[in-house]
Every structure is written in C-alpha cells, then in structure tokens.
N, C-alpha and C positions, 0 to 999 in steps of 0.2 A: 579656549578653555583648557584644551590640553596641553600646551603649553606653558602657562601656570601651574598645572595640575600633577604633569608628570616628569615636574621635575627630580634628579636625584634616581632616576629611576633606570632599568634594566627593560627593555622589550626583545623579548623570541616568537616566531608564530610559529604553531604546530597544529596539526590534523590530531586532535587526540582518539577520534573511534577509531582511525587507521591501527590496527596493531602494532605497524612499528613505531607509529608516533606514542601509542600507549608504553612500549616496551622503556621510550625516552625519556617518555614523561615519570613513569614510575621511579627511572635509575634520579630523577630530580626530587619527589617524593622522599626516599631514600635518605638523602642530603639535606631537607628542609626543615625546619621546626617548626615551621607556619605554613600553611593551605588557605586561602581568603577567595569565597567567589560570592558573587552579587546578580544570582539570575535566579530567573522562574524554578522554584525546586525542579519540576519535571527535566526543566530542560541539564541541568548537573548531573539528575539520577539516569537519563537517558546516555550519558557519557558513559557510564559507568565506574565512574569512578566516588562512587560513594565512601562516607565514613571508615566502614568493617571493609574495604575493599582497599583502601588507601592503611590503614592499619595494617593487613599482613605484610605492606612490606616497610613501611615503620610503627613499629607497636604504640610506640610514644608520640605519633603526630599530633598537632593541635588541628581541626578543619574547624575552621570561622563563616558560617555561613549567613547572607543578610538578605534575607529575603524580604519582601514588600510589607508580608501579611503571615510571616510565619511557616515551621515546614509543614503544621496541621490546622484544620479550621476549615469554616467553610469558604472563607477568602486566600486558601493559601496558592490555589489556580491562578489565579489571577494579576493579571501584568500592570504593571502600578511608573510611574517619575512623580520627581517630587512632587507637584500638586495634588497627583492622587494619592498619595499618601497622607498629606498634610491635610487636605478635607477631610479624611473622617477619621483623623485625629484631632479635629475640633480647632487647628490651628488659622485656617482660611477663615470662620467664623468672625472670628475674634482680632483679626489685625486688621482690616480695612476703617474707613473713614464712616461717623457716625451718620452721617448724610449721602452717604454714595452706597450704590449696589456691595453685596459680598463679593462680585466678580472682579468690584475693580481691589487688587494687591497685587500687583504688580506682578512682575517676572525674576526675583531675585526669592530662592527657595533652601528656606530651614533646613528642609528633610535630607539634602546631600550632604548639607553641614554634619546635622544632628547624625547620621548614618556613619560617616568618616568617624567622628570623636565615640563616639559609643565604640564601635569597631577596632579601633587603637585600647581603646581604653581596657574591654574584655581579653583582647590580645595581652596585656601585659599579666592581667588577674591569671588566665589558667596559662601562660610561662612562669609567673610565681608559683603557682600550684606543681603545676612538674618538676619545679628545679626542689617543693619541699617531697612530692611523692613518687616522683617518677614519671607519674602517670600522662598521658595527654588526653583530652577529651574533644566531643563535639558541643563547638557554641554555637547557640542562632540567635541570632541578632535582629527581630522586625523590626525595620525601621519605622512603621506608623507606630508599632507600641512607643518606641525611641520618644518620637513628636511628641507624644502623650504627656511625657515625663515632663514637656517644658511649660504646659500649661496644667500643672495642677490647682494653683487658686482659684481657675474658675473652674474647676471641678471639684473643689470642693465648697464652691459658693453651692452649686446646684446642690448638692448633697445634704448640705447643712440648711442651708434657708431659701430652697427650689428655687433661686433666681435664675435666670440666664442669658448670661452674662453678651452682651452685644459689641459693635467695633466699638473702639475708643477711639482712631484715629491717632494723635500727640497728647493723648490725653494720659491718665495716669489712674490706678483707683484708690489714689490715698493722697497724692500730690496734686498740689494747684494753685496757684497756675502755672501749670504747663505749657508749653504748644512749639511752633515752630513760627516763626517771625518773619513777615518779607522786610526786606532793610533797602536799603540804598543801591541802584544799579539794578543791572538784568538777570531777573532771579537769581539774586541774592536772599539768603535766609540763613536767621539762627536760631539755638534752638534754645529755652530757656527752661526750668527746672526749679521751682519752689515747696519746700516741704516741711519749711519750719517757720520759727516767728524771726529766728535770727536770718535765717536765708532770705525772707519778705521784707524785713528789716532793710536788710543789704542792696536789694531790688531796688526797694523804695530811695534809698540813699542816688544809686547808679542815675536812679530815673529825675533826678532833683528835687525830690520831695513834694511830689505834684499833689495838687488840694482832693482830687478825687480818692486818692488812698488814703488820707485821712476817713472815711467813710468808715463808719464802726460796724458797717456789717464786714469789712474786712479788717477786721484785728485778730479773729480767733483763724486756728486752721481749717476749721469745721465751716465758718461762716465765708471762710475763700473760697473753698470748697462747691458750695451752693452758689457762690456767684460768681462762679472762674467763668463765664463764659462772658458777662460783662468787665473783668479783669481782664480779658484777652484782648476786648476790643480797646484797651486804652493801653496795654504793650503793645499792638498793632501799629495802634497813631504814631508812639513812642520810637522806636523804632524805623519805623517808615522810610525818615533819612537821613539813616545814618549809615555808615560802612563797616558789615557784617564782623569784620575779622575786630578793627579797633574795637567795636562795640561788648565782644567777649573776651580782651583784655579788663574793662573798663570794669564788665560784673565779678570778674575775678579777683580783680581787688577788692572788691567789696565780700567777696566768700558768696559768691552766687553760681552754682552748679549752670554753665552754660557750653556752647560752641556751636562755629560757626557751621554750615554747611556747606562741604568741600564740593566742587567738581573736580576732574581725573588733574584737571592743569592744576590747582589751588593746592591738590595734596602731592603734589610733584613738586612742588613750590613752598613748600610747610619747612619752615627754618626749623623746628623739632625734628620731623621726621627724618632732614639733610640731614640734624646734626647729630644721630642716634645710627647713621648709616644704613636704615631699614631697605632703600633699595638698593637690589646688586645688581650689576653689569652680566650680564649672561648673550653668549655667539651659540647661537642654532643653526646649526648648516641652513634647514630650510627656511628661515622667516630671520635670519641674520641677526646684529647687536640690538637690544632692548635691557633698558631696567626694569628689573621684577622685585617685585614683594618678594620681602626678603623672611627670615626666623622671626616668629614673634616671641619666641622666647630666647632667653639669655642665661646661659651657664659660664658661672667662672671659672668652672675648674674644666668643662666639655666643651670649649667653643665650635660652632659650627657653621656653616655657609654653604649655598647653593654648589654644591660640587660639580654635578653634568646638566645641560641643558637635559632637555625633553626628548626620550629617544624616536629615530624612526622606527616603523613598523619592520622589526626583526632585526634592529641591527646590530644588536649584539648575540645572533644567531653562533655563529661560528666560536666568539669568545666561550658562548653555555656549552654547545653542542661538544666539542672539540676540549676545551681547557678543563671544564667542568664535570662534564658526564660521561669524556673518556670515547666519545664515539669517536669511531675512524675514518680516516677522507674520506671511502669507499662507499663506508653507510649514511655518511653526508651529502655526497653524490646523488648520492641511491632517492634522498627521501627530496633533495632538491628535484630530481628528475620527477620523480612523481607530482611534483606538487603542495608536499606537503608541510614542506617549508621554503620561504622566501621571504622578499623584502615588499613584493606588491600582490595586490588584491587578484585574485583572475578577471581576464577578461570579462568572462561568462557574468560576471557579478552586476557588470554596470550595461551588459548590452540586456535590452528588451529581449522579451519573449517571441 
C-alpha cells in the first residue's frame, strides 16, 4: 500500500517531545505553509504541538487536521480505520448485497479515499484564503462527517418519506436493469446499465430482439423497474456465453452504458489504458522495477509524472536536516546518537516484553 501511496514523497523520522527534535521540528514549521496530521486529537495535543503553539513561530500556518470523529463530541476519543468510520456514517449499511449479511462488503474502503480528497481539497480553499487575507487558520477535517456527504439520497429519503433505505447490491434506485453478468470462462463478468427507453432500446437490439422483451410490462421505465429482477434472469441466460470484453463492445455500439469486469492481468492488458500511458515504470530500491497507476488527471499546459519512488523510512533525513533546516553535522550527530533520528525502528520496538 505504501508503495502506491507514497509516492512523490519526502520521509524524515524525528522524536518530536525530545526538545531538540522539537527545536528541528519547529525551524521546519517555520518554512512550511501546510501542517497535515491524521491521529487521535489527544495523541497531537499530547506532542505539544498544537495550532496557537505552531502559530507563534509561523503566524500564517495552515494545520489541517483529520480526525476520525472530530476535535469535539462525544466520539472525538475514540480510535476509528476505515470501516469504523464508514458504519456510522450509514455507508456499510447501504452497499452490501440485498440477500447477504451487512457484514459481507468486502475489504476495499471509501473513508481513506473520502479522507484523502476532502483533505486536498480544504488545503487548497484556506491557501486561497491566505494568499486573499494573509491569514492561515485551523481546519478539521472528520472523516465519518466526510462519508456522510456521499450518501445524502438516502438521507434524505429517510427525512422526506421515513424510508430506510437497505443494500442494493448492482442494483440502482432509478435504473433497471442493472446488475453484473456472469459471461463466458472463469469468472468472467460484465456489468450492464439501463435508464432509458433508448438505452433498453439499445440492449434489446445487442440481445437480438428476443420475444420475451417484447413483454409490455417492460416498455415503460417504471414497469422495468418493478420487474428488473425477472429482466435480470434473461440477461443472465443471455450472456452466459459469451466473452465479457467483446460482449461490451457489442452494447457500445448500440449506446448501452456497459463494461467488462477487469482483474489485475485484464486491466494491465486494456489496449486504452496502454494507449493513454496510465502506467509508469518506477525502481524502489527496496521492492525493485514495477508499473504503477499512474496521474489520473491530465494538464496540458502542467504535465506531470511519478517523479520518486516511495521513500525509505528517513531517507531523506540528512537532505531536510542539513540542506533545509540548516542543522550542523555536530547536532546531526548529536540527535543520531540519541536516537532520535534514523533510518530503522529500535530494537526494543519488535522484541517482546
């Protein structure tokens, strides 16, 4: 994960309650326009390096902080990863399968997403703010409030006409038929997407004009709608054997919102993705050459590309310490010999009590 994650990136380790890791850490303060941390408020405020504490020695700093649950509340204690945050922002509710437990949704989690992009996002809002007033302030960021923000229709179904709202599964609550299709070969699946008459139109064409969709409880949306689960079972049939990837050519031409279902090989292998150059070539000292997901965005006038692999843990110690914050061999020395910076964990960390 952190290999993807951190790339493009800078790592130092420091002791910050040490005072002279403090003294470091501040002369970097000093020099930064942004501050960003993501832990239990206590554990930030117990550093001491809070907001009004980081201000006297930049008055103008921005600190970006993303706590689980907020820095106040009755939940603001309390230690949260993404699933626990995504459950009682109503998101675990509502994604699972209309026939299986809430527990089964798997292991792939909104709330890091959702966290990241909100976090970027209010970083740019109060740097625009400073560059019109001067000023820099404290943002908080809770990442469950964050979740919230992605599921508003079904909080305002509940609101509006006390429904509540259950999984869908591939389902949709205005489209249908929807779902996800097993096709030809070893799980293999695609995923199809209907929401109009020309879209069903289109389908119907793909599928050869089969006599069961002539059925006039499926002409209107409303009347798919109510019957999308016996529509499902005859894209099922339909489907069944064919071979996924042609098969989402085939509704494309026809203007039918589809696509196949990649695994890791098939979207390594996706003749679009090769030919947009999405993955790049990156050398990590430790875990050597790999293609990584590349920018998904594209600027013509800023282009940009994976610059540094993932750093080790402090390696660019000496570059900050030394190039950047001006400290001396001596005091380099100094905080090496205590410990308080290097490139490995101590000992003590991984042997038993």
């Amino acid at each position: 994960m952190f290999q993807c994650h951190g790339r493009n990136k800078l790592s130092i380790t420091s002791d910050i309650p040490d005072p002279d890791c403090m003294e470091t850490y501040m002369r970097l303060v000093a020099i930064s326009d942004v501050v960003m941390e993501n832990n239990v408020p206590q554990t930030y405020d117990k550093i001491g390096v809070s907001y009004e504490v980081l201000r006297e020695t930049r008055p103008d700093i921005i600190l970006v902080r993303l706590p689980a649950y907020g820095l106040r509340g009755p939940y603001t204690s309390y230690r949260a990863m993404g699933p626990q945050m995504e459950s009682p922002a109503g998101h675990t509710w509502i994604r699972g399968y209309r026939d299986g437990p809430v527990t089964d949704s798997g292991t792939t989690y909104l709330a890091d997403a959702v966290g990241g992009v909100s976090e970027a996002f209010a970083t740019l809002v109060a740097l625009a703010h400073r560059k019109q007033t001067g000023q820099g302030q404290l943002v908080e960021i809770p990442t469950t409030e964050s979740v919230v923000n992605y599921v508003p229709e079904s909080i305002m179904d509940y609101e509006v006409n006390g429904r509540i709202q259950g999984p869908l599964g591939n389902a949709h609550t205005s489209r249908a038929p929807q779902g996800c299709y097993m096709c030809k070969g070893d799980d293999n699946w695609l995923v199809i997407s209907s929401g109009s008459d020309d879209e069903w139109c289109g389908l119907v064409r793909a599928m050869g004009d089969p006599s069961w969709a002539q059925d006039r409880r499926f002409t209107t949306v409303l009347g798919r709608y109510r019957w999308q689960d016996e529509i499902d079972n005859h894209i099922s049939a339909w489907t069944r054997d064919k071979d996924h990837i042609e098969l989402m050519h085939l509704l494309k031409a026809q203007g039918v919102p589809s696509a196949p279902v990649y695994d890791q090989r098939e979207l390594f292998e996706d003749p679009h993705m090769r030919s947009r150059g999405h993955f790049e070539k990156l050398t990590q000292p430790a875990t050597g050459t790999h293609l990584y997901s590349g920018m998904s965005w594209k600027m013509e006038k800023t282009p940009n590309s994976i610059r540094l692999p993932s750093p080790m843990l402090g390696e660019h110690n000496e570059m900050i310490y030394k190039d950047l914050l001006g400290v001396t061999d001596e005091e380099y020395k100094c905080l090496e010999t205590k410990g308080h910076i290097g490139m490995d964990y101590p000992a003590h960390l991984y042997d038993p009590p």
